[in-house]
N, C-alpha and C positions, 0 to 999 in steps of 0.2 A: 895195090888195093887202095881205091880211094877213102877219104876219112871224112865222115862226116858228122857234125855236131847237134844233134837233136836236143832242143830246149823244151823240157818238160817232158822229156823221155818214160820219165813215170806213169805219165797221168793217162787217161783213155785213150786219147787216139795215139798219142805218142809213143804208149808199150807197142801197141799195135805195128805201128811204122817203124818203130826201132827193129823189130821180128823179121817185119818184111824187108830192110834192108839189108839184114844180113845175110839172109836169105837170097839177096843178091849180091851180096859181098864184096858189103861195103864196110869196113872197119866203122864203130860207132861209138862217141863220146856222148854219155846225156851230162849234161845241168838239170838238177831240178832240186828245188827247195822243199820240197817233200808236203807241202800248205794242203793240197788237196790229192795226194799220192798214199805210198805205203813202199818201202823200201822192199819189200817182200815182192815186189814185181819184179825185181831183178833175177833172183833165183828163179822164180816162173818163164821168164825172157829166154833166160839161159836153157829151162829144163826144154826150150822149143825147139829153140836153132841151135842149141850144142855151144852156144858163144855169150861169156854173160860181158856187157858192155859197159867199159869204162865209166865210170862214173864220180860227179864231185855233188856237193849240195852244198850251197850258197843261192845267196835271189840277187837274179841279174839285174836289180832296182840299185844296188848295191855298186856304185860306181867304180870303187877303187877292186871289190873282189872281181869283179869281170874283167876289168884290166890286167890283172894279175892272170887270172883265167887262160886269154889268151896271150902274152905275153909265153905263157909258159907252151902254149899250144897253139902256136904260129900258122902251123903247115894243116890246117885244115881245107879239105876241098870246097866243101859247101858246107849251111847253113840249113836248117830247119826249124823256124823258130813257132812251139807252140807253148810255150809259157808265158801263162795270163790268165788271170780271175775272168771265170765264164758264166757265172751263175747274172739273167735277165736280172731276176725280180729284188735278187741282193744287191748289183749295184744302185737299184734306185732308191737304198737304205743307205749303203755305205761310198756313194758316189767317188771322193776324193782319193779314197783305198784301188779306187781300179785305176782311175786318172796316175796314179804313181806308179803301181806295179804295173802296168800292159805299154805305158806310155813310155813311162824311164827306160821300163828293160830295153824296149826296141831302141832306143838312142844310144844304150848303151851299147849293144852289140854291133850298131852301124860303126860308130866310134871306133869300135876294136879293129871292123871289118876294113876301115880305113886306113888305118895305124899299120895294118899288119896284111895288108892287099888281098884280102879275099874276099873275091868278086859277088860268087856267088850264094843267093838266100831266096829260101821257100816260104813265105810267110803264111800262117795259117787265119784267112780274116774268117768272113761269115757275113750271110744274108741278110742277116740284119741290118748293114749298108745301104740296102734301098726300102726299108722301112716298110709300109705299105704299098708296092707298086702299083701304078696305073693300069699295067697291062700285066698279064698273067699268061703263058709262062714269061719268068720276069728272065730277060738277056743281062751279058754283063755291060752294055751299053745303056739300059735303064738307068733313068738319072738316079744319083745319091740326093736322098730326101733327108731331113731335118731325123734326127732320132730320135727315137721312142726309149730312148737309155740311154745312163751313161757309159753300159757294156759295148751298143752299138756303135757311140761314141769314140768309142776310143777304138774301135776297130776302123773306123771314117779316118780318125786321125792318125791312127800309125799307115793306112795305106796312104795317106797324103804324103809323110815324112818319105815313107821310102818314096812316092816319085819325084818327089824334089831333090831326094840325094842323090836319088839312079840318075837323073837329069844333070846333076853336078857335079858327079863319079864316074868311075868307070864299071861300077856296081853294077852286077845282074839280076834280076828279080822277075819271082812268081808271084801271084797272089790269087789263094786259093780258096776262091768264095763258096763257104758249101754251107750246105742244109743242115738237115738234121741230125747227127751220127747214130746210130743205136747197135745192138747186135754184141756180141763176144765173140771172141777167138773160137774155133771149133772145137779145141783143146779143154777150154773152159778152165784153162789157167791165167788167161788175161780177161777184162770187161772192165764193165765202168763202174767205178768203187767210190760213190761220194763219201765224204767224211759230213756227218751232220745228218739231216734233214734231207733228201735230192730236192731240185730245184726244177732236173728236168723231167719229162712224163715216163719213161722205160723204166730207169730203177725205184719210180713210186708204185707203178704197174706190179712192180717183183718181187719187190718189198712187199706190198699191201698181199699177194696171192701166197708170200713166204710165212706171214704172219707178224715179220716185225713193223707194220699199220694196220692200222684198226680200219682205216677208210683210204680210197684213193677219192681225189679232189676233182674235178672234172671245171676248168676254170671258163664259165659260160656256156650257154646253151642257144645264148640270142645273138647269134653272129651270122652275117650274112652268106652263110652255107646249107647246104643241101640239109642238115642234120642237124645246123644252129650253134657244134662246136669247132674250135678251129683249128685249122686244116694246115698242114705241111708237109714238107718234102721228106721222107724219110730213107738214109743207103745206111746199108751197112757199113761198120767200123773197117771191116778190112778194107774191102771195095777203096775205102777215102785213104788208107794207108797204102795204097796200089798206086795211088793219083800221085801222091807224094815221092812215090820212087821214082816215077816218072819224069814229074816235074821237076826235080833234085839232076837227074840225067841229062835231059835237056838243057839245063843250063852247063853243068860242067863240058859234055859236048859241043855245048856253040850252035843249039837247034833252033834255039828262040830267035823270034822273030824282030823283037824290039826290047830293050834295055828294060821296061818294063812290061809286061805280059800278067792277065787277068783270066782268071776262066770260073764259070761256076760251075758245083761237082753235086750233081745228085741224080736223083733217079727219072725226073722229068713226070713224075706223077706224085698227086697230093693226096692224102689221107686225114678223116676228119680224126678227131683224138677217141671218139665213139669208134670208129672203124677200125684203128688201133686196139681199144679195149676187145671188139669183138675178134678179130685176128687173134691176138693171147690166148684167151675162152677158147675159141675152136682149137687152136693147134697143139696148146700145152691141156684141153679137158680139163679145165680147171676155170670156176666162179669165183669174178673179182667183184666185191663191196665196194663200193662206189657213189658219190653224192655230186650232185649239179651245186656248185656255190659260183656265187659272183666274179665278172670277170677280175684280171689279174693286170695291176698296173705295168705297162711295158711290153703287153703280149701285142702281137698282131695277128689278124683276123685269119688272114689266107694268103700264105705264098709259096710256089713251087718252084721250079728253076726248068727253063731251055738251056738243057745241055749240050747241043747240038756244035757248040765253037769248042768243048774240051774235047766231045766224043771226035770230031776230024781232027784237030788241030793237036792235039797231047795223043791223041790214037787211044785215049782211055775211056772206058765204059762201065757204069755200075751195071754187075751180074747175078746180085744175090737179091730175093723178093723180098717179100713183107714178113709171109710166113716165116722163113728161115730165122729172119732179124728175132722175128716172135720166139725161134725154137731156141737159139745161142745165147736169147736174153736170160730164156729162163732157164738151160743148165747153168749156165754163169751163178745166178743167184743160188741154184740148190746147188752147186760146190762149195760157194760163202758159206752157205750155211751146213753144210758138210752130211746136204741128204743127195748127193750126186750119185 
């Protein structure tokens, strides 16, 4: 049984992936400091796949606990690393906060992976890497543009790190460029559980129709789209935890093609944030309150993804629609709030 170490195994997309890898059965260690999590997802993890998975809590920012970490947990096969401050519009409030945690943790873990010879690592970036592209759908060959964040930022700079280590190593790496995540488990024991405020558009959307908002925010209307608001790539949660087993396999396999390998993961269609709201309304019959306010510093306008190098090359494909994403969002939310 291979072992493998999911970082931030807590949080949304990682409950997710943690599920589906054992599901493939693969023994799984999370790390996660619990900052934007709930320890309650473990039990939920468990009540899925029959297996609740190892777990410590420490912040891989923390140089000497991750040493310790693996020190003590040597023989791991691979790597999945999704622990990192994700909120856009809050790094461009707390910039130095993300710069530390998404930046250090990934040095740290290469560190370890050095120390202690394991090759391979699944890095979770995101399209925010190519900012506003030229051409739309944007490929993983579109150039890296200046950011529009210090979130995308530090996604620019931890993929630069690992290909200079892969380059200097004997290290293996994914880097798995994806869109939008939204959607819950169909169980409706996993989904995405901001602590605070949410930052991204699905659990303001669920919140706001739940009743814990008064308004959902609609961030522009004067944007260079069919509709005026703006548009992205939206796959479901699992769908992206599907990508991950995969790409996690492939490298322990010896499939990849190049010591470092890129791909972007989403649905290859783009949805305004109105088209979204409409989607919700039709599929859950239900009226969401809602206000056009000004745009939002760090957003970009329009971007989707050609998927067409992951769908041949990983043999992997998003298969769940808009609607679905719409229906999983919102049992998720009436289970939180305990009208399921």
């Amino acid at each position: 049984m291979k072992k493998i170490l999911v970082t931030g195994g807590t949080g949304y997309i990682g409950s997710h992936t943690v599920v589906e890898l054992q599901q493939q059965g693969f023994e799984v260690l999370i790390v996660d400091n619990l900052s934007n999590s709930n320890i309650e997802v473990l039990d939920n993890i468990e009540k899925i796949s029959g297996v609740r998975p190892y777990f410590e809590n420490f912040d891989l920012a923390a140089e000497a606990a991750t040493a310790d970490f693996f020190a003590r947990h040597s023989d791991i096969d691979g790597i999945i690393h999704f622990a990192a401050y994700k909120a856009v519009g809050e790094s461009m409030t707390k910039p130095l906060a993300y710069y530390r945690n998404n930046v250090q943790s990934l040095i740290n873990i290469m560190e370890a992976m050095r120390v202690h010879n394991i090759q391979n690592l699944v890095f979770s970036s995101s399209c925010t890497v190519y900012g506003q592209p030229d051409e739309l759908p944007v490929k993983e060959t579109a150039p890296i543009k200046k950011a529009w964040s210090p979130y995308g930022n530090t996604k620019q700079m931890c993929e630069e790190i690992i290909e200079f280590t892969t380059a200097a190593t004997n290290l293996k790496t994914i880097a798995l460029r994806y869109f939008n995540p939204i959607g819950a488990h169909e169980s409706a024991l996993i989904g995405e559980l901001p602590l605070g405020v949410p930052n991204n558009l699905i659990p303001f959307i669920t919140q706001t129709a739940i009743g814990k908002r008064e308004c959902l925010s609609v961030f522009g209307s004067d944007y260079s789209t069919p509709d005026g608001t703006a548009v992205r790539d939206y796959l479901h949660v699992v769908d992206l935890a599907k990508a991950h087993v995969v790409a996690v396999n492939r490298l322990i396999n010896g499939k990849n093609k190049k010591n470092m390998e890129i791909f972007n993961l989403g649905t290859g269609n783009g949805f305004s944030v109105l088209e979204v709201i409409e989607a919700f309304e039709r599929i859950n019959n239900i009226k969401l309150n809602y206000k056009i306010v000004p745009r939002r510093a760090g957003d970009v306008e329009k971007v989707w993804a050609d998927t067409s190098f992951a769908n041949e090359e990983l043999g992997w494909k998003a298969e769940i629609g808009l609607d679905e994403m719409m229906r999983t969002s919102w049992n998720w939310e009436k289970k939180l709030a305990g009208k399921a």
